[in-house]
Structure formats: structure tokens, C-alpha cells
N, C-alpha and C positions, 0 to 999 in steps of 0.2 A: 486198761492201756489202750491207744491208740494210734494208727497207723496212720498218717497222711499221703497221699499220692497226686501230684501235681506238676505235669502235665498227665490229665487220666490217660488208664490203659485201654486196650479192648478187652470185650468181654470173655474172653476167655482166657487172658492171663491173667485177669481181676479174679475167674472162679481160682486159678491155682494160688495166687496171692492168700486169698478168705481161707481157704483150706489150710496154709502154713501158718496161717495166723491164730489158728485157733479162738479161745476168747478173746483173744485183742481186736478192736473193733479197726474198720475198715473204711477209710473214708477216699470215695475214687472223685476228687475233687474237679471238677470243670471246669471251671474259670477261677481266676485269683482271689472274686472276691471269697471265696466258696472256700478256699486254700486258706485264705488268711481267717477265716472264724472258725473254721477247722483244727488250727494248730496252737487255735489257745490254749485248748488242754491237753494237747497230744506229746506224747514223747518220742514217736519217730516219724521221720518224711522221708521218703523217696522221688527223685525230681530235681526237678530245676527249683533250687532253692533263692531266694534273692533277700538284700538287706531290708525290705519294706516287712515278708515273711517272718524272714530269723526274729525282726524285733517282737513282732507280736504271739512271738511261740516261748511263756514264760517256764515251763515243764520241758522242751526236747534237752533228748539225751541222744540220740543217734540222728545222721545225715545218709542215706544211700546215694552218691553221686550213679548216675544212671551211665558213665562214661570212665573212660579207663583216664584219659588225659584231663587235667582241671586248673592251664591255666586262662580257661576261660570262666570256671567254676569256680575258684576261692575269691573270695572279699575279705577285704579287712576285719569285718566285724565274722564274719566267719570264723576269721583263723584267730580271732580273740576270744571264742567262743568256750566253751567247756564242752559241749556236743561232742557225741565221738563222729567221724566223718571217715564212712568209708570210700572204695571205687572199684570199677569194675577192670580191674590190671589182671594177667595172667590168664582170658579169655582166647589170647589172640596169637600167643608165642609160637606155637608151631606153626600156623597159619602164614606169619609175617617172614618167621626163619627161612621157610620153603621159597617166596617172593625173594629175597637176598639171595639163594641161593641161586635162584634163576636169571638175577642180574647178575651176579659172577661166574656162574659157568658158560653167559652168552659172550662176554670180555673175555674169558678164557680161551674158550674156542672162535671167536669172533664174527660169532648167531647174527649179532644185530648187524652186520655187515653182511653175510650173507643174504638176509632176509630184505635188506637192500636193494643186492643183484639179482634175487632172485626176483623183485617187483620189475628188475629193467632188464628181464632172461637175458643175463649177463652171468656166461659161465666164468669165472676167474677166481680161481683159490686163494685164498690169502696165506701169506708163509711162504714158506720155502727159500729161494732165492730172493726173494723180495719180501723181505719182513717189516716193510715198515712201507707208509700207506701217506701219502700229501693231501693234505685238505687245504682250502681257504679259509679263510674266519673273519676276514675283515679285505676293506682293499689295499691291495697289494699286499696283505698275509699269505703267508703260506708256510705252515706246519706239518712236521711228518710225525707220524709217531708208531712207534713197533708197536707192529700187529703179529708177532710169533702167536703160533698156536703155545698155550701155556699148560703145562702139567700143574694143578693144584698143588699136588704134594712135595711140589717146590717154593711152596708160597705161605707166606706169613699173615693167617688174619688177624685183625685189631680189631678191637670192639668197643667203643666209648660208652659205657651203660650195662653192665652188666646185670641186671635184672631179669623179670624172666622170660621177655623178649630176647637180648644177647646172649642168655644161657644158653635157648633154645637154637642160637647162632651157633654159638660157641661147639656145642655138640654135631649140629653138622657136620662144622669145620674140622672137625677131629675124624668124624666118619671119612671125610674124603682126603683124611692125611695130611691134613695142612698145619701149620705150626700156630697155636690160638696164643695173642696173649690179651689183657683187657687191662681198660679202669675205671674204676665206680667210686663215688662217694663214701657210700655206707658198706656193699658188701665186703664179705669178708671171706666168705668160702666160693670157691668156684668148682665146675662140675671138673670131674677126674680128669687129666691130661692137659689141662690149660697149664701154660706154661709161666706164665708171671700175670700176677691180679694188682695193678699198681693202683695208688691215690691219685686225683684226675692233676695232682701237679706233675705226673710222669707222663703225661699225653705228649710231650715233643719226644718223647723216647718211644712210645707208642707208634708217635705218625714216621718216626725215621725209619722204624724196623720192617714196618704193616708195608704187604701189594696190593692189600685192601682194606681200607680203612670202614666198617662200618659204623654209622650213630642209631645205634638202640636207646639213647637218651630222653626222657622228657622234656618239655618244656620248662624251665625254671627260671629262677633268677640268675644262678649260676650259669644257667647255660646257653640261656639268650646272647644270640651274635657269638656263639663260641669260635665256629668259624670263620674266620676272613684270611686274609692275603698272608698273612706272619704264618697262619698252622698249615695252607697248600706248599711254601715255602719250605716247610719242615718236611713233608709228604716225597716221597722218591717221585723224580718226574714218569717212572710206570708205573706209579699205582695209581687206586680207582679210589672214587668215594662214593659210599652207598648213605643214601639217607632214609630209611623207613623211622625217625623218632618224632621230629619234629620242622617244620620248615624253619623258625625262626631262629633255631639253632644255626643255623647254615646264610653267610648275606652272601645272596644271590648274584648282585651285580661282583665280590671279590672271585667267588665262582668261576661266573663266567669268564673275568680276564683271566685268569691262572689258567683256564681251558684254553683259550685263543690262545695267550702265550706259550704253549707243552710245557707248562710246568708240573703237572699230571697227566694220566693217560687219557682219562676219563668220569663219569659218571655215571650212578645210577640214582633217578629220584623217582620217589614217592610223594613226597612231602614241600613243601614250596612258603616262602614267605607270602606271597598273595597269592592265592586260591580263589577260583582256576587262574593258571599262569597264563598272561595275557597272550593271545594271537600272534602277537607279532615279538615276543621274548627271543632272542637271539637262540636260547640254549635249545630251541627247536631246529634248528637246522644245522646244529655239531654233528658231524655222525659219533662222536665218541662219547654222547650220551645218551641214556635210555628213560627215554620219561614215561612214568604210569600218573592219574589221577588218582591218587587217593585211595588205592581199591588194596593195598598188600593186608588189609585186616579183613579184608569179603571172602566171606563163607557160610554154605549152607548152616555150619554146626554153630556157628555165633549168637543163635536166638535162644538157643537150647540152652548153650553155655549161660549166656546171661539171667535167663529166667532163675536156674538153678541157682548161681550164685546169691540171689535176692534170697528165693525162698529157705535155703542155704542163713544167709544173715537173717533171717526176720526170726527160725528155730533160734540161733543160738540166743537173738537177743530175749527170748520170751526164757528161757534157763536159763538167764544169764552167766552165759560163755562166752568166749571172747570173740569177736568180731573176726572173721574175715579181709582182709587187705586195709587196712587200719592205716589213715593217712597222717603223715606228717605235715600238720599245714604248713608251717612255718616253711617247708621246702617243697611245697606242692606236688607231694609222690607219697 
């Protein structure tokens, strides 16, 4: 048997690689052309696989996507393939949860406002008698929108994607008392205390109930552009929306006017239709949202995680045992 690897590793994940591979041979491929005479007779790859590859690999029976997300990753001929195609999902769920959680408890206690005042040593509490706070957003706008300091365990999370990203939401939200309910395509079980696990036709029930709506969703076909103007609409004008799933889930410019107009409270993004979000993007100078680049999946233990996970799939494939996070191409998850 044979391993393909394409874009090669360094050399020291290549020795951990050869070591889990046992007799299956090992080819750390350099360049494409080297990839593609490589996987004439190989039955698995790892990598960036492309349709010019997949044609000339008459024997693969396994795909390692090297990435948790794959709508950049599946082609057509891919997902017409017989291959089995895994990914690297459930590396990140705690990681990502912890990030949500620290955009909702900066909205709750109202962090990213502080951390404001405290750039312009501006001592002034938010709350109290004056719970609600004017901003501009356009010319001649001007929007208030309550800033109470918030008790969680009077608040309702919603989670669009319950996988194991949302789970790992999901169980937060329970630790800090709050009321979870979610909805996902396929699953079926949610972790203990979640209160209703609906089909994603219950999402306008979802964004009516939610003070926080988070998307733990992937990318898909379904869920491309899920958000616009009709689901802010549905969303209580104080709740937030967090997006650690996807950007293209979420259109930016409906976004932003639901923001300008206090049809919501707020934001929190991770994730963005165009990456990086340009300079001069409006949603930079709302103060009632919280932008991160792309970092709620950075951590030290993510390297570790991933290696294992491969070496992890390469055993069972050599047993032939069942794979590890096994995709559905058809729905790119």
C-alpha cells in the first residue's frame, strides 16, 4: 500500500507519519508533478487534493483533508468519487467555545465598552440609571441601545450547528446557567440539558427565543447567505450574533444595516465574507461589535491535535477500521 502526501510535511512529522504507517510506503511528495506519478498506484493521500490528481490516482480509496472546513476542498469529481474523504473537525471545539464565550460575557458585562473608556481614561459605568448608551452609525443616525449589565442565567442561547463545535457551546452555556436550545441538520442527540434540538426549518423559532444567537455552522450549500435581513428581523432587537462558523454564512452588508438600524443589539465576528475585512468596512467603527481575524481556532494544542488525528486515521486504515470523521460529500461536512 501507499501513502501519498502533497503539499510535503517537515521532517519531523514525515518521521511520525513512516512510523504509523508501518509497511505502507510513504511518499512526501514536493511538487505536483511528483504527486501526480505518485498516486498512480497509491490508495491513500493526504493534502491538497485537485481534479488533474484525483484523475490520475486509479487505486485511492481514502482522502485526508488536511482542514476541518472543505468548502474550498470538495469538487465535483471528488464528491462523485467512491474514496472515502475524511477532515480534520472536532480538533478545535473547546478552543472556539471558550472565544464565544468571551464575546458574550464582554456584551453581557459590557468589556468592549469599557475597554473603550478605558483607552480615553474615561471613568463612566455603564448601567444603572442610564442603561442604554447613543451612538451614530450614519449621518444624522443616531441609535440607543441597552447596555444593562446582563445576568446570563437569564438568557437564552441558540446555536445554529450543533456539531462538535456548538456542543462544546452548548455545554458552556449550561455551566453559566443559561437556557440552550439549538438546530442542526443531521444531529440527533444533544449534550444533557439542552432544551430543544430542532430541524434548521425551526430557526425563526430559534432566533425569536435566542439573546444570543451563535453560528457553529459550516459552510455549505444550505447554508450559504443563511443570514440576511428576513433572519435579524426575527432576532429580538437585544440580542447579539456571534459568528465563529463561517463568513459566508452571514451577508455582511444585511449585517450591517440591521446594526445601524437597532434591530439587534450587537455582534461578535470571527468569520467574514471577505477576508481580511477591508479597512475602511463600516462594522469597524460600531462600538456594539467585536471583530477578531480569524484566530477563535489558535492554540498551542492544535498541532498536536492534528498530527494525532492523521496518525490516528492512517492505523485504522492499515486494520481496516473505520475512519475517523468521515465526510458526507454530498453536504460538505
Amino acid at each position: 500500500m501507499k501513502l501519498v502526501i502533497h503539499p510535503p510535511v517537515e521532517r519531523e512529522r514525515l518521521e511520525r507519519i513512516v512510523a504509523a504507517a508501518g509497511p505502507m510506503q510513504v511518499v512526501n511528495a514536493a511538487s505536483t508533478d511528483d504527486a501526480a506519478a505518485a498516486l498512480a498506484d497509491a490508495e491513500a493521500f493526504f493534502g491538497k487534493i485537485t481534479p488533474p490528481l484525483l484523475a490520475g490516482a486509479s487505486r485511492l480509496r481514502w482522502v485526508q483533508a488536511p482542514t476541518a472546513s472543505l468548502e474550498h476542498y470538495i469538487f465535483p469529481e471528488l464528491a462523485a468519487h467512491p474514496c472515502t474523504l475524511t477532515n480534520m473537525r472536532g480538533l478545535f471545539s473547546d478552543v472556539i467555545a471558550e472565544q464565544v464565550f468571551g464575546y458574550i460575557l464582554c456584551f453581557a458585562r459590557n468589556l468592549h465598552l469599557y475597554v473603550r473608556n478605558q483607552l480615553a481614561a474615561r471613568w463612566a459605568p455603564v448601567g444603572g440609571e442610564d442603561e442604554r448608551v447613543s451612538f451614530t452609525t450614519g449621518p444624522g443616525v443616531v441609535n440607543a441601545i441597552d447596555r444593562a449589565h446582563r445576568p446570563l442565567t437569564d438568557a437564552t442561547l441558540g446555536i445554529v450547528g450543533l456539531g462538535s463545535i456548538g456542543s462544546a457551546v452548548a455545554r458552556l452555556g449550561l455551566a453559566f446557567g443559561m437556557r440552550v436550545i439549538a438546530v442542526d441538520p443531521v444531529q440527533t442527540e444533544a449534550p444533557e440539558g439542552v432544551l430543544s434540538l430542532w430541524k434548521p426549518e425551526r430557526l425563526p423559532d430559534l432566533l425569536a427565543a435566542s439573546d444570543f444567537v451563535v453560528i457553529a455552522a459550516p459552510h455549505t450549500p444550505a447554508t450559504e447567505q443563511l443570514f440576511r435581513r428576513p433572519q435579524f428581523h426575527q432576532m429580538k432587537r437585544s440580542a447579539y450574533l456571534i459568528n465563529v462558523g463561517r463568513g459566508a454564512i452571514v451577508n455582511l452588508a444585511d449585517l450591517k444595516a440591521a446594526l445601524q438600524a437597532g434591530e439587534i443589539a450587537g455582534a461578535g465576528l470571527d468569520v467574514f465574507e471577505v477576508e481580511p475585512l477591508p479597512p475602511d468596512h463600516p462594522l469597524w467603527s460600531l462600538p456594539n461589535v467585536i471583530l477578531t481575524p480569524h484566530v477563535a481556532g489558535y492554540s498551542p494544542q492544535i498541532a498536536a491535535r492534528h498530527l494525532n488525528l492523521l496518525l490516528d486515521n492512517i492505523g485504522r486504515f492499515l486494520r481496516g477500521e473505520p475512519l475517523r470523521n468521515i465526510v458526507d460529500k454530498g453536504r460538505w461536512f
